[in-house]
C-alpha positions in Angstrom: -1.7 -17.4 -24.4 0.2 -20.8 -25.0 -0.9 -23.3 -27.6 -0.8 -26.7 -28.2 1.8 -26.1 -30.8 3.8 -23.8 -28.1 3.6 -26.9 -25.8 4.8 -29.4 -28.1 7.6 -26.7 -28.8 8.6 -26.8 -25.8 9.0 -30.5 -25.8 10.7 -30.3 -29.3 13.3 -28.0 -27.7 13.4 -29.8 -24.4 17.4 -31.0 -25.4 18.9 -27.9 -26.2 21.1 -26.3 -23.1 19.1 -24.3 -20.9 15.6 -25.0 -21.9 13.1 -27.1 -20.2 13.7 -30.8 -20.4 11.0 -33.0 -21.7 10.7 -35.1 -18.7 9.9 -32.1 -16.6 7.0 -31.5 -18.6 5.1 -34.7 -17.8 4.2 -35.5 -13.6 6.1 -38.3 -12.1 2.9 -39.3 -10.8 1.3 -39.8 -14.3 4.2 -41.6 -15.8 2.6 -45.4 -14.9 -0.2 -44.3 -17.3 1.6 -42.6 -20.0 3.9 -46.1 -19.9 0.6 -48.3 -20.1 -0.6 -45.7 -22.5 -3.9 -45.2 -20.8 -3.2 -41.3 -20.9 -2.3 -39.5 -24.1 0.4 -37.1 -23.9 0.7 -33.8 -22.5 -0.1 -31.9 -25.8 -3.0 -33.8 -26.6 -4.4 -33.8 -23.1 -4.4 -29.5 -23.3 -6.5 -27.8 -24.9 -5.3 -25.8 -28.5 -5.6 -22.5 -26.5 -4.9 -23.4 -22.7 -5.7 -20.9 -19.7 -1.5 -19.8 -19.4 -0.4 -18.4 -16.6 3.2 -16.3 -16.0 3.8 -16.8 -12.6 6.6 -14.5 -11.9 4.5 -11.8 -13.6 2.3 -12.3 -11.0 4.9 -12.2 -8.1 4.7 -16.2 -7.6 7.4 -18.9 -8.3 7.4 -21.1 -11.3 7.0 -24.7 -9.6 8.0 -28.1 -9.9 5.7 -31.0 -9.9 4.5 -33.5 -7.0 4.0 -34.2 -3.7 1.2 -35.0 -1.0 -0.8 -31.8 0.6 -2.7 -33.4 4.0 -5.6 -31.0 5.3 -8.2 -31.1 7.8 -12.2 -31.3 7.5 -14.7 -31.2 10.3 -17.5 -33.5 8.3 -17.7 -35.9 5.2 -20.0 -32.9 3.4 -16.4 -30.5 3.9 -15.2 -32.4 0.9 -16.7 -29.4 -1.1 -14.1 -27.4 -0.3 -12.0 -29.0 -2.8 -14.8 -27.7 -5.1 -14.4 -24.0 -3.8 -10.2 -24.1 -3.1 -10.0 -25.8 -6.7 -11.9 -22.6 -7.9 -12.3 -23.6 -12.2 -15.1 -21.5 -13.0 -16.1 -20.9 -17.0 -15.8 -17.0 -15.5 -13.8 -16.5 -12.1 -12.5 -13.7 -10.3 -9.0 -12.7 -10.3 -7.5 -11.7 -6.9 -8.5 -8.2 -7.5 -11.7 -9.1 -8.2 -11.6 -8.5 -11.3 -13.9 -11.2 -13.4 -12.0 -13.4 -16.6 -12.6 -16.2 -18.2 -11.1 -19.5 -16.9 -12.9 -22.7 -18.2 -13.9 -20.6 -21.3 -11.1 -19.3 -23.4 -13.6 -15.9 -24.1 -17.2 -14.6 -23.1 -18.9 -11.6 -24.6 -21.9 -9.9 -22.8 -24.4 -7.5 -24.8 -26.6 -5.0 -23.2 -26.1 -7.4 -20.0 -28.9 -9.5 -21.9 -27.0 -11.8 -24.1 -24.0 -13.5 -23.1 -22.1 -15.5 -25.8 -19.5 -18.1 -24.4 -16.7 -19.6 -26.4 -15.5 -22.8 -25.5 -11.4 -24.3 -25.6 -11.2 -26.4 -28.4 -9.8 -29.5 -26.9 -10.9 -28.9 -23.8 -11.3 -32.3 -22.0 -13.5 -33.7 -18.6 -11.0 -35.3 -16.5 -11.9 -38.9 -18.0 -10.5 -37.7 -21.5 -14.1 -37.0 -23.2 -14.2 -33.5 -25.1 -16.1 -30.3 -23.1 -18.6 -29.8 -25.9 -21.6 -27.2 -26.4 -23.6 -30.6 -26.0 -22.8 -30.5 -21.9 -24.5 -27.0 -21.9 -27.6 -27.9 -23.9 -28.0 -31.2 -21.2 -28.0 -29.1 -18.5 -30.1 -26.8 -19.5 -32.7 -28.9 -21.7 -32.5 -31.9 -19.4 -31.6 -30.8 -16.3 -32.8 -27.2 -15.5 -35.8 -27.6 -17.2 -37.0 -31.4 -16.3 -39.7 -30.9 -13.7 -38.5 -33.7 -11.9 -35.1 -33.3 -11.6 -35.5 -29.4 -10.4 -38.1 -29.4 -8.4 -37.5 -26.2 -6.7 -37.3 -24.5 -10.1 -34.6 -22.4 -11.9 -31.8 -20.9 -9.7 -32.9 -17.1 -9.6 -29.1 -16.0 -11.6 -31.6 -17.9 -14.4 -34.4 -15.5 -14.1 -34.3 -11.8 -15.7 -37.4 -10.2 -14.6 -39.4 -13.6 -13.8 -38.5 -15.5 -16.8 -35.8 -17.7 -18.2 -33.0 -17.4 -20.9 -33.3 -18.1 -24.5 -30.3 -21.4 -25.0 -28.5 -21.5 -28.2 -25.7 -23.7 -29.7 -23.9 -21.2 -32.4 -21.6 -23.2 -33.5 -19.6 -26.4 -32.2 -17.8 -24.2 -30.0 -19.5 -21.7 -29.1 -23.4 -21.4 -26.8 -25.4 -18.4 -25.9 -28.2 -17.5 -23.2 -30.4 -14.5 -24.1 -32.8 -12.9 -21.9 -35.4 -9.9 -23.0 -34.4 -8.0 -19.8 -30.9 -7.2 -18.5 -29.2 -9.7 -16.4 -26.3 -8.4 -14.1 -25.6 -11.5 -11.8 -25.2 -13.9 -14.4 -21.2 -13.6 -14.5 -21.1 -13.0 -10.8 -23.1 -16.1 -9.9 -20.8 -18.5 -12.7 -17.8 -17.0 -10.5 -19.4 -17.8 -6.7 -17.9 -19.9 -4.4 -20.5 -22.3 -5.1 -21.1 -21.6 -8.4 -24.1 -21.8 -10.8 -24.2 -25.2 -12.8 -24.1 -24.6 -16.6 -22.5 -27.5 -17.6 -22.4 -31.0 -16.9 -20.7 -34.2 -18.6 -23.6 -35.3 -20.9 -22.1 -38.7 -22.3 -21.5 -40.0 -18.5 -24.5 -38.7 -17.0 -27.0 -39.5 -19.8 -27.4 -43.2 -18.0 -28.8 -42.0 -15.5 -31.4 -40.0 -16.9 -34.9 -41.6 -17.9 -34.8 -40.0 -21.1 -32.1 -41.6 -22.7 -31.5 -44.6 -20.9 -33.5 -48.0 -21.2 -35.7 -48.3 -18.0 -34.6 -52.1 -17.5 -31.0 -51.2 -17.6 -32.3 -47.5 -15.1 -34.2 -49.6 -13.1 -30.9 -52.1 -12.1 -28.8 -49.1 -11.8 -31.4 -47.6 -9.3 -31.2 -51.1 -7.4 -27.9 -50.6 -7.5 -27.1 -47.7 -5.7 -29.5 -48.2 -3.6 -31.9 -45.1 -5.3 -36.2 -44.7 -4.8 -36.4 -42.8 -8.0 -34.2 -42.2 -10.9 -34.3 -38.5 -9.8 -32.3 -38.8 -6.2 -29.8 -41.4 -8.7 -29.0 -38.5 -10.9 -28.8 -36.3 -8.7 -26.6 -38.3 -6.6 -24.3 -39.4 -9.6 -24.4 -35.9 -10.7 -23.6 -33.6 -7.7 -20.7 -31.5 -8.5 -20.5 -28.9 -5.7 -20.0 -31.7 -3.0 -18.1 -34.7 -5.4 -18.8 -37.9 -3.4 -18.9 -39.5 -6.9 -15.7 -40.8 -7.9 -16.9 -41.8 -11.6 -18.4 -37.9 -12.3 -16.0 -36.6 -14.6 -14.5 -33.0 -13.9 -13.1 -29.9 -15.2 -11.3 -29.4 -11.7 -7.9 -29.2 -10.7 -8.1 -32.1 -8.8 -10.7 -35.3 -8.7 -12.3 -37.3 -6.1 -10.5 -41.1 -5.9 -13.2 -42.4 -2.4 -16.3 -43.0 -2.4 -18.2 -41.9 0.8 -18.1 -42.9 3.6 -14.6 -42.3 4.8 -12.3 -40.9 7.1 -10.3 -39.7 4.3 -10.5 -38.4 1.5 -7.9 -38.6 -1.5 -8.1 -35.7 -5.0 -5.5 -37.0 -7.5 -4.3 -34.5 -10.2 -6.4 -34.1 -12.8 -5.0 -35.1 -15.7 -6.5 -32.9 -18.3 -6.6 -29.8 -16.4 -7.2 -26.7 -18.8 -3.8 -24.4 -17.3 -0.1 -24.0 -17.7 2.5 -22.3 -16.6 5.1 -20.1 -18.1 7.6 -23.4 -18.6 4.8 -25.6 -20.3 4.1 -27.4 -17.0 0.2 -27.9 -16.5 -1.7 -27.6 -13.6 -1.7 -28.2 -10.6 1.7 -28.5 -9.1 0.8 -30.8 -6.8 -0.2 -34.4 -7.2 -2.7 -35.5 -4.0 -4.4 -33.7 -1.7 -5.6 -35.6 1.2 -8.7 -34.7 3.3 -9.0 -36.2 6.9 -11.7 -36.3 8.3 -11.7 -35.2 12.3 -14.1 -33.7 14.9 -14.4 -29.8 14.4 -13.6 -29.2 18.0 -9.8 -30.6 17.7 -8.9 -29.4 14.3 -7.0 -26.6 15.6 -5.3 -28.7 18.4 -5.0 -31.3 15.1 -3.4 -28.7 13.2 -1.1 -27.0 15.9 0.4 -30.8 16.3 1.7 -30.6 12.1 -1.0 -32.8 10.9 -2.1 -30.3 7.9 0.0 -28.5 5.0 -2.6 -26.4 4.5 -5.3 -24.9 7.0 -8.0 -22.2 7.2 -11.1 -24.4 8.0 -11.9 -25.3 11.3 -9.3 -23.0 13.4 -9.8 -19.3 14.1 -8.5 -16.0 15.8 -8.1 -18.0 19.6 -5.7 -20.6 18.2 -3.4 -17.3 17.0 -0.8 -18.1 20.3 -1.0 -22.1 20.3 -0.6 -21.9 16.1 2.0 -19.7 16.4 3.8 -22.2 18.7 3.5 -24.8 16.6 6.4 -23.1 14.0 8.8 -24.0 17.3 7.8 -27.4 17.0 7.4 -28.1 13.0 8.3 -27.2 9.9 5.2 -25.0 9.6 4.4 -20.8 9.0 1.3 -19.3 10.5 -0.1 -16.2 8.1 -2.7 -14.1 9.5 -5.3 -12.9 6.8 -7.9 -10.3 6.7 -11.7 -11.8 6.9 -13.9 -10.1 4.3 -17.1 -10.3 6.8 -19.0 -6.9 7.3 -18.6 -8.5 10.8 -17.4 -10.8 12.6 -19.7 -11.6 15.0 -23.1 -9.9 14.7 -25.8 -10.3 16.9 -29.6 -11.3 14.3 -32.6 -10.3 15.9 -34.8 -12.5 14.3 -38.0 -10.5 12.8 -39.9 -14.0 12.0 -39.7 -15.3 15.8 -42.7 -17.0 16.5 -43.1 -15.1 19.8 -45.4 -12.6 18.9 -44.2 -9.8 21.4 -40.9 -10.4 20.4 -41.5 -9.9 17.0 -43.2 -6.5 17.5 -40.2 -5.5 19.9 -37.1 -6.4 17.5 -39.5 -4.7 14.6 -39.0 -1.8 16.2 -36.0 0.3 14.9 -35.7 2.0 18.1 -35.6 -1.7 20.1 -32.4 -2.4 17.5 -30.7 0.4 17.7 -30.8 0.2 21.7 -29.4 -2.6 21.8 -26.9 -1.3 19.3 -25.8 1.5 21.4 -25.8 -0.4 24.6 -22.6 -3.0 23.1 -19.5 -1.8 23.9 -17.4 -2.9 20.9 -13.9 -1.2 22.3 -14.1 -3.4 25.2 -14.8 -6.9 22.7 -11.7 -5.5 20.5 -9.9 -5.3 23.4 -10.4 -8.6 25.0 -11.6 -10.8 22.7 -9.3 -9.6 19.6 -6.3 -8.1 21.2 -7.1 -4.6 20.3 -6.5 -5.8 15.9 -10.2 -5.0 14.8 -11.9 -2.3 13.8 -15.0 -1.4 16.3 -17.5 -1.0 13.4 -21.9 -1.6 12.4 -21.9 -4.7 10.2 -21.0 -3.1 6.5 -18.9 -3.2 3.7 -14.7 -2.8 4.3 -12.9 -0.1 3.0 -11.2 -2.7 1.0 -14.6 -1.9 -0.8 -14.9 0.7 -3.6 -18.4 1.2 -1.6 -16.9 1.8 1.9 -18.3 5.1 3.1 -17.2 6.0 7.3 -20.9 6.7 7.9 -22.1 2.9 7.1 -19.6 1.7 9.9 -20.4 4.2 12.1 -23.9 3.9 12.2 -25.6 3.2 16.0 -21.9 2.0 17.2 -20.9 4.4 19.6 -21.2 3.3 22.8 -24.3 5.6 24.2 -25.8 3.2 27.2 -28.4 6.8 28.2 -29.4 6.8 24.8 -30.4 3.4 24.6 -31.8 3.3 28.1 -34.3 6.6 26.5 -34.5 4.4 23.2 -36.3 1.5 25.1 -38.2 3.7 27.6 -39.7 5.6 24.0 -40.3 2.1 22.6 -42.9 1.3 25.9 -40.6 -0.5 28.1 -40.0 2.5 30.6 -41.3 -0.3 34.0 -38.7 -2.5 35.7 -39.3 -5.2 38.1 -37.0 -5.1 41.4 -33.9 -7.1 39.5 -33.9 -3.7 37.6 -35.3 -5.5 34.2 -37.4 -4.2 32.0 -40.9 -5.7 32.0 -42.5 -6.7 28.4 -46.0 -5.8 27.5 -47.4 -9.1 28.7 -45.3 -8.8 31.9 -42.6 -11.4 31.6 -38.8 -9.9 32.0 -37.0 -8.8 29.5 -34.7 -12.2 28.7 -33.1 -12.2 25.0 -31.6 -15.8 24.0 -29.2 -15.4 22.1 -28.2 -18.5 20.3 -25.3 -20.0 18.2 -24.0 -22.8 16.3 -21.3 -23.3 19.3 -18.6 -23.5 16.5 -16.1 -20.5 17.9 -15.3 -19.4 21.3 -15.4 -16.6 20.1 -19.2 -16.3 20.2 -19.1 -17.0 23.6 -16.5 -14.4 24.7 -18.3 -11.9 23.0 -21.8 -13.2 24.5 -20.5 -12.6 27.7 -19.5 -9.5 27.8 -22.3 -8.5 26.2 -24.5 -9.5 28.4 -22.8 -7.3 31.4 -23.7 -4.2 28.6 -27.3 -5.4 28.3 -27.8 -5.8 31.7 -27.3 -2.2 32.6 -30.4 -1.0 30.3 -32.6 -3.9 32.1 -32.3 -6.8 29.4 -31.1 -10.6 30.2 -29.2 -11.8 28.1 -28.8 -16.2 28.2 -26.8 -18.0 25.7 -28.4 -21.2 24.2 -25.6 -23.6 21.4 -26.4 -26.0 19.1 -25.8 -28.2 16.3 -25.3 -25.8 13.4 -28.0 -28.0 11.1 -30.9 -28.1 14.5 -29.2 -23.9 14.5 -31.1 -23.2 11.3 -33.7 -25.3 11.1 -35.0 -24.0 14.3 -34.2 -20.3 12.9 -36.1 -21.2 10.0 -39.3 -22.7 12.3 -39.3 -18.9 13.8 -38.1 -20.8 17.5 -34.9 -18.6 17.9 -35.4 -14.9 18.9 -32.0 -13.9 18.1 -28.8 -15.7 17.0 -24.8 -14.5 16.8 -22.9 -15.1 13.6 -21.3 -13.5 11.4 -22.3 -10.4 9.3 -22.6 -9.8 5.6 -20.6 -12.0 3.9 -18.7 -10.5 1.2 -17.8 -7.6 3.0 -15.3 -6.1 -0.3 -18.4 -5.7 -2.6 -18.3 -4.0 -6.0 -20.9 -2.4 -7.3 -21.4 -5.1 -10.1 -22.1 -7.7 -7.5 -25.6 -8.6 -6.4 -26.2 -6.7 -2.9 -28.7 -9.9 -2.3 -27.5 -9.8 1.2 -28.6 -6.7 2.0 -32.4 -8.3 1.4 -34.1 -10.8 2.7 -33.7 -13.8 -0.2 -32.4 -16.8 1.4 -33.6 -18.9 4.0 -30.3 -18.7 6.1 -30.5 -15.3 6.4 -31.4 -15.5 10.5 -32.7 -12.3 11.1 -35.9 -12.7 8.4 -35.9 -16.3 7.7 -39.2 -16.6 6.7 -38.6 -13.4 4.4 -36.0 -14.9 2.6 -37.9 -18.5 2.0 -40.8 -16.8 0.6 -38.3 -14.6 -2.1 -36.6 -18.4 -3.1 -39.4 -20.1 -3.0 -41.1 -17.6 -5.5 -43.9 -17.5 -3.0 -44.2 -20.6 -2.0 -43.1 -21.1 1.2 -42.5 -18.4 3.9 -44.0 -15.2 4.4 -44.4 -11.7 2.3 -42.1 -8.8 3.8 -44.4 -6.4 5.2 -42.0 -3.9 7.1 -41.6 -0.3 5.4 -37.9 -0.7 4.9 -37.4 -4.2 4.1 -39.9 -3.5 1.1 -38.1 -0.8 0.0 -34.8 -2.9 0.1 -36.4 -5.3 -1.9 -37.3 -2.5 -4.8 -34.2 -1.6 -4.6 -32.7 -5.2 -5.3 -35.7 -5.6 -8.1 -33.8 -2.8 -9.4 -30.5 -3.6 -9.5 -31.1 -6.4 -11.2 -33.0 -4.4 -14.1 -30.0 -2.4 -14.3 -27.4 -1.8 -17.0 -25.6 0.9 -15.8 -22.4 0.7 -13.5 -23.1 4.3 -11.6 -26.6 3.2 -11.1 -25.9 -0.3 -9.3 -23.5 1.8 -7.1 -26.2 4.2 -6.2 -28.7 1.4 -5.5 -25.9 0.1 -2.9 -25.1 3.0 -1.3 -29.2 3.4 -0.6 -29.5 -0.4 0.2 -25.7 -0.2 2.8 -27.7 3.4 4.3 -31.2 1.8 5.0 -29.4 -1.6 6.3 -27.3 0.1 8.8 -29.4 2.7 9.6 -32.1 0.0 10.7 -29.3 -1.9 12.0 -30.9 -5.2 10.3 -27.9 -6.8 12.3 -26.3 -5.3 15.2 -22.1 -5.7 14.0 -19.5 -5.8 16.6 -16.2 -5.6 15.0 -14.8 -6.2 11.1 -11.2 -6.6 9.7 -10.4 -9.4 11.6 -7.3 -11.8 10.9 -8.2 -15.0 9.6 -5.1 -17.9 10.7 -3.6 -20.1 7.5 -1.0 -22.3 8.6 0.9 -23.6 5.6 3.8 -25.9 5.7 7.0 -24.2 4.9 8.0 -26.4 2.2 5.0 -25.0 0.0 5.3 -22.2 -2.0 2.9 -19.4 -3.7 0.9 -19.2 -0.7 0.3 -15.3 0.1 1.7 -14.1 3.3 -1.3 -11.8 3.7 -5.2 -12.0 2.0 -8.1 -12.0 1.9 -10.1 -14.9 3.7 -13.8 -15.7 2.9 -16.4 -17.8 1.5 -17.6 -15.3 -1.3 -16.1 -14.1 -3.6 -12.6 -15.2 -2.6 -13.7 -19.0 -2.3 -11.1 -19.1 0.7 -7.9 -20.4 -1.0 -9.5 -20.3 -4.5 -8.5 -16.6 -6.1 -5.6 -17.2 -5.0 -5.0 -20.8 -7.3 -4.0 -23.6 -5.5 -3.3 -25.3 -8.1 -0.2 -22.8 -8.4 0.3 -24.0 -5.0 4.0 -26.2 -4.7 6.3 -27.8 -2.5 9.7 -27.4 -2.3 12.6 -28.3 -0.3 11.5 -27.1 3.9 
C-alpha cells in the first residue's frame, strides 16, 4: 500500500537520475488549476493510505497521463455506463471474482451479520470535501429511512430476514451495519454493476433535503429546477447510478461536466480519485472521455467508420466481419470476448400471460420442455454464430465453479418425436388441415414470440426456429418493439413469450445471490408478475403458486439465511437442477464472443474477457481507469 508520505517521496526524489520526475506526477490537464491554485496538490488530494495498484504485477503497462477517449451511446440514460465502466465500489470484485475493498481501505464481516467498514482517511468527493462516516449516516438516517424519499421501501440487500440493519458510527472513520440474522448479499450487492447506495455527499446534498434546509430557500430551489416536490428535487440532484447532475460530487474515476440534454457527453478526470499506480501516478490515466450520443441502430456502422476508442455497447456478434474490416481502414483492434450469459438468446414463456389457456399451456413442464426438444440449437450455432458456441439449456458456464454438464444438457437434444408425444400427452394430440395443433378452446396453436428488436440476432434465430416449431404443429410469428413498451407490456401479462437473453451472470459463485434463478424482479419475463409481488413485498403482482417455483423460492429464503459456503453451493446446485429441469427458459446457445473494438493507441485493454453486465460491469473489473494511450 502507498502512503501519502510515499507519494510525497516520490516527489522529493523526483530529481535524482532515474526516478520519476515531479512533473510526471501531476496531469497536464490539471496544471491550469494547480497554477490558479484551485486544486491542492497531488499529496494532499490522496488519501493517507490510497488504493495502490502494481501494474506490471498484474501483467498491464505502467501508463502515462492524458488524452481524449470518444465512445458511443444509444440514449441520454447510457450515460450510466460511465457509472458501471468507472467501477469504484467501497467492495468490488477483482477480475477473478474475487471481492476487495476499493473505496474502503478495509471491511470486516462477522458471522455474515455485522459488517464493519473502515474508511481512507483523507479520502475526498471529487469537489475536495472529506468522505466522512457522516455521508453514511445521511444515507441511511435521511435517505433510506425517510418515507418520502423511498417510497418503495428499503432495497431487499437491506433486509436480513424481513428487517433492517442496526447503523453505527464507531469512530470518525470507521461505520457498522448489524443485522440479528445473517446477511450474505450485502458485499455482493455493494460490488453489482449497479450497486447498492450507502453513501452519499451529505454537505452538498443536505440543501435539498426538507430537513435541513429553510423551506423559503427549498421552495426557490424547487422553482428552480423546475421540481413538484422536494422529493423528485433530491432525487434528481442526488442520482448517482445515472449522473446527469454535474454539481453531485463523486468518488468516481471520472465526473460528469453536461448537464442533460445533449448529444454529448463529457467525464473529466477526477481529481481526487482514491488510486495510484506503482510510479505515484493517480488514477485514471486518461483525462476525458466523451460520450456521443447516436441512434442504436448505427452504432456499429458508427463504430466500424473509427468514431469510438472504445466499444462494447451497441455492436454485437453480426458486426464481427464489417468490425474486423475496419482495422484495414483505421488505426483500430477488434477483441472478441466471452459473454457471461447462461444464454444468449433464450426463448421466456411467460407464466403471467394474461391469456388464460396460454398460461395453463406454458405451466405445463411437458409444454416447455416440447418446445425445448423441438429447437435445433446445432443448426442456430451453425448459421447464426459460425459454429463458435456452445449448443447448451440456459445455465451457468464452466467458467463457473457451479458448472455441472447435466445443467447444460438438460432438454437440449434435438428430439422433434419426443416433443411431438410431449404435446400430444399435454392434450394437444388434434391438428387442423395446416397440420397445427388445435388449443383447448379451438384456436391454432400460434406462439408470438416478441423482442426488443435490438439484435439481428433475435431474428435469425426466430426464424429458424419457427421452421423447428412448425414441424410439431406450433406457429410461430415474431412481434418487435421498443424495449421500454417490451417490458411494460411483459409486465401488463400482454406478451406470451419473449426472446432475450438468459441468466445473466452466467460465472456464478456460490457466494453470490442465485436471485435469478427465482422469480424477484419485475423484468424477469417469464414470471413478471412473480417477481413484482417478491419486490414489492406483496404489494403489487401476484403470489407464486406453481410447485417448483415455491420451492425455488425456499430455497432462495434459504440462502439468504445461510452462513456456510458448502451450503450456498448446495442450495445452487438444487435451485440450477429444478430451473433447467423445468426449463424456466428454453436456452439456445452460451459462450458467445462479445466484439470490443479499441483503438490501438490504448493500452491495458485485455485481448480476451469476460463481457457482461453483472458482475463484470462490462469494462469495469477490468479498471479503465488503468486504461492509456500511447503512441498508435
Amino acid at each position: 500500500m502507498i502512503s501519502r508520505r510515499t507519494v510525497l517521496g516520490l516527489m522529493a526524489s523526483a530529481f535524482l537520475p532515474g526516478t520519476v520526475r515531479a512533473g510526471d506526477l501531476e496531469p497536464e490537464f490539471l496544471q491550469p488549476q494547480l497554477k490558479a491554485r484551485a486544486l491542492p496538490a497531488l499529496a494532499e488530494r490522496l488519501p493517507k493510505s490510497p488504493r495502490a495498484l502494481n501494474l506490471a504485477a498484474m501483467g498491464r503497462q505502467p501508463g502515462q497521463y492524458g488524452g481524449t477517449l470518444r465512445t458511443i451511446i444509444g440514449s441520454q440514460k447510457d450515460i450510466r455506463m460511465m457509472t458501471i465502466y468507472g467501477y469504484a465500489r467501497l467492495v468490488g470484485y477483482d477480475e477473478k471474482l474475487n471481492l476487495q475493498p476499493d473505496i474502503l481501505e478495509s471491511y470486516d464481516v462477522a458471522d455474515d451479520r455485522v459488517f464493519t467498514f473502515k474508511i481512507r482517511e483523507g479520502h475526498k468527493w471529487s469537489d475536495g470535501s472529506l468522505l466522512t462516516p457522516e455521508d453514511f449516516r445521511y444515507c441511511w438516517e435521511d435517505v433510506w429511512l425517510n418515507d418520502e424519499l423511498s417510497q418503495g421501501g428499503l432495497a431487499p440487500a437491506l433486509l436480513a430476514d424481513g428487517k433492517p440493519p442496526r447503523f453505527e458510527i464507531v469512530d470518525p472513520l470507521t461505520v457498522r451495519y448489524s443485522w440479528d440474522a445473517p446477511n450474505p448479499d450485502f458485499l455482493p450487492k455493494l460490488a453489482a454493476a449497479s450497486p447498492l447506495s450507502l453513501v452519499l455527499p451529505a454537505t452538498y446534498l443536505k440543501q435539498f433535503h426538507k430537513k435541513y434546509q429553510d423551506p423559503f430557500r427549498l421552495a426557490g430551489l424547487m422553482k428552480e429546477n423546475r421540481a413538484k416536490k422536494w422529493t423528485l428535487l433530491h432525487i434528481r440532484m442526488s442520482r448517482q447510478y445515472r449522473p446527469e447532475n454535474p454539481e453531485l460530487p463523486t468518488l468516481d474515476p471520472w465526473r460528469n461536466r453536461t448537464k442533460p440534454p445533449a448529444e454529448q457527453f463529457v467525464f473529466e478526470r477526477n481529481p481526487f480519485f482514491h488510486r495510484m499506480d506503482e510510479n505515484g501516478r493517480q488514477l485514471p490515466y486518461i483525462d476525458r472521455i466523451v460520450m456521443n450520443v447516436s441512434s442504436s441502430a448505427i452504432i456499429s456502422a458508427k463504430t466500424g467508420a473509427g468514431e469510438s476508442d472504445l466499444q462494447g455497447m451497441g455492436i454485437d456478434f453480426s458486426d464481427y466481419s464489417f468490425l474486423k474490416d475496419a482495422e484495414k481502414r483505421y488505426p483500430v483492434k477488434l477483441h472478441l470476448w466471452k459473454r457471461i450469459q447462461g444464454s444468449r438468446l433464450a426463448l421466456l414463456p411467460n407464466l403471467n400471460c394474461a391469456d388464460q389457456v396460454w398460461r395453463g399451456l406454458l405451466r405445463d413442464v411437458r409444454v416447455r420442455r416440447a418446445l425445448s426438444l423441438a429447437v435445433d440449437r446445432r443448426e442456430i450455432n451453425l448459421a447464426v454464430f459460425y459454429g463458435l458456441a456452445q449448443e447448451s439449456a440456459d445455465t451457468v458456464l464452466p467458467e463457473s465453479p457451479l458448472y455441472r454438464p447435466e445443467f447444460a444438457k438438460a432438454w437440449v437434444a434435438h428430439d422433434p418425436d419426443q416433443a411431438n408425444a410431449l404435446l400430444d400427452e399435454a392434450g394437444l394430440q388434434t391438428r387442423d388441415d395446416d397440420g397445427l395443433r388445435i388449443l383447448p378452446d379451438g384456436r391454432p396453436a400460434q406462439v408470438i414470440v416478441e423482442t426488443a428488436g435490438e439484435s439481428t440476432l433475435e431474428t435469425d434465430a426466430l426464424e429458424l426456429i419457427t421452421d423447428h416449431w412448425r414441424k410439431i404443429g406450433i406457429a410461430l410469428f415474431i412481434r418487435t418493439s421498443q424495449r421500454d413498451i417490451f417490458r411494460s407490456r411483459a409486465l401488463g401479462g400482454q406478451i406470451m413469450m419473449s426472446m432475450w437473453s438468459g441468466i445473466d451472470n452466467g460465472v456464478p459463485t456460490a457466494d453470490m445471490n442465485p436471485y435469478q434463478l427465482a422469480p424477484t424482479i419485475d423484468d424477469q419475463l417469464q414470471w413478471p408478475l412473480w417477481g413484482a409481488h417478491y419486490l414489492s413485498h406483496g404489494k403489487v403482482g401476484e403470489a407464486p403458486d406453481l410447485p417448483p417455483v415455491i420451492e425455488l423460492m425456499a430455497l432462495l429464503k434459504r440462502w439468504n439465511a445461510s452462513t456456510e459456503a458448502t451450503e450456498r453451493a448446495e442450495i445452487w446446485n438444487s435451485m440450477l437442477s429444478i430451473y433447467t429441469d423445468q426449463v424456466f427458459s428454453i436456452g439456445t446457445v452460451n459462450g458467445t464472443h462479445q466484439p470490443v473494438l479499441a483503438s490501438s493507441r490504448l493500452r491495458n485493454v485485455p485481448d480476451k474477457a469476460l463481457y457482461g453486465y453483472d458482475p463484470t460491469a462490462y469494462f469495469g473489473v477490468y479498471m479503465p481507469d488503468t486504461f492509456w494511450l500511447g503512441e498508435s
